[in-house]
C-alpha positions in Angstrom: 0.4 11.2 11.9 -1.2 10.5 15.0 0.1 7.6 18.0 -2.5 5.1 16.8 -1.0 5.3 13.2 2.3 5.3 14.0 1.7 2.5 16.2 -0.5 0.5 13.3 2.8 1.5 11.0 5.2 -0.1 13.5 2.9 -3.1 13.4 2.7 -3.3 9.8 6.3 -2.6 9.6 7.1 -5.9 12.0 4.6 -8.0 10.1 5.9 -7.7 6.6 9.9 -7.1 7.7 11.8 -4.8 6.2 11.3 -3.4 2.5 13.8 -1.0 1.7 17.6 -2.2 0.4 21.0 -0.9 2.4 23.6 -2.4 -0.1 24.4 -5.3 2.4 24.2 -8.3 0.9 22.7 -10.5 3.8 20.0 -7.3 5.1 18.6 -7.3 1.3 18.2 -11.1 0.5 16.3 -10.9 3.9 14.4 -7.8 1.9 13.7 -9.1 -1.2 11.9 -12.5 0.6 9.8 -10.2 2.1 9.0 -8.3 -0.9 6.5 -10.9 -2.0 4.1 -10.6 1.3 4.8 -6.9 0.9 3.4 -7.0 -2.6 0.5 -9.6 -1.9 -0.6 -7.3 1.3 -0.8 -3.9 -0.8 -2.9 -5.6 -3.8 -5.3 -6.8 -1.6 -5.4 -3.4 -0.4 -6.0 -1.7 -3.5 -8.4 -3.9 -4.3 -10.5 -3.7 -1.3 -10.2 0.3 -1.7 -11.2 -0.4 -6.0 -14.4 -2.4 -4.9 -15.0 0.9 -2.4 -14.4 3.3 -5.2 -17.4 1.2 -7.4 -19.6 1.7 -5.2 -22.9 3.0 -6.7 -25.7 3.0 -4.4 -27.4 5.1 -1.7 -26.0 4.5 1.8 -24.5 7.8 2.9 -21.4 5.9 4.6 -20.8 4.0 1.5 -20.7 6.8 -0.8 -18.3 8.5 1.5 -16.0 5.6 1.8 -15.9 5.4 -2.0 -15.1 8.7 -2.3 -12.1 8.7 -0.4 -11.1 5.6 -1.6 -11.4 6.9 -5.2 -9.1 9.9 -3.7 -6.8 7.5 -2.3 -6.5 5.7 -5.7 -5.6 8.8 -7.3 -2.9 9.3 -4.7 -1.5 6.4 -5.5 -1.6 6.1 -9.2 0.0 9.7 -9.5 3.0 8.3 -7.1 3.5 5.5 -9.4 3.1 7.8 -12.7 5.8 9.8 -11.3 7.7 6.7 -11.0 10.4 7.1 -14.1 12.6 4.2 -12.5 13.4 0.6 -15.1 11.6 -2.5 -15.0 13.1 -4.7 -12.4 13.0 -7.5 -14.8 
């Protein structure tokens, strides 16, 4: 990872608060109120890379955005697949 990403992680990171649970009571309600801004920032992230991955045309750019986004996708389906966790509900 590079400075610039690290340093668009760290902004990320600050913007949304913390996501992962310590076992401390006060730390994790603080975690799971974030959750929800968490969740609504990555699905408006996969679905700007889904609308990339459509793409159908000719523009040389575009098809090489919707590659990688169609790689991306795949990325993240297979972590979730190889999620064998319980339903939080």
């Amino acid at each position: 990872m590079t400075e610039r990403q690290r340093e668009r992680q760290s902004i990320i990171n600050t913007l949304v608060g913390p996501i992962e649970s310590i076992g401390e009571s006060h730390v994790d309600r603080k975690v799971l109120e974030n959750m929800d801004f968490a969740e609504e920032v990555i699905l408006y992230l996969v679905d700007t890379l889904e609308r990339n991955a459509e793409y159908k045309g000719y523009e040389k750019s575009r098809i090489d955005i919707a590659a990688r986004s169609q790689m991306v996708l795949r990325n993240i389906r297979e972590m979730v697949d190889s999620w064998e966790g319980q339903d939080g509900e």
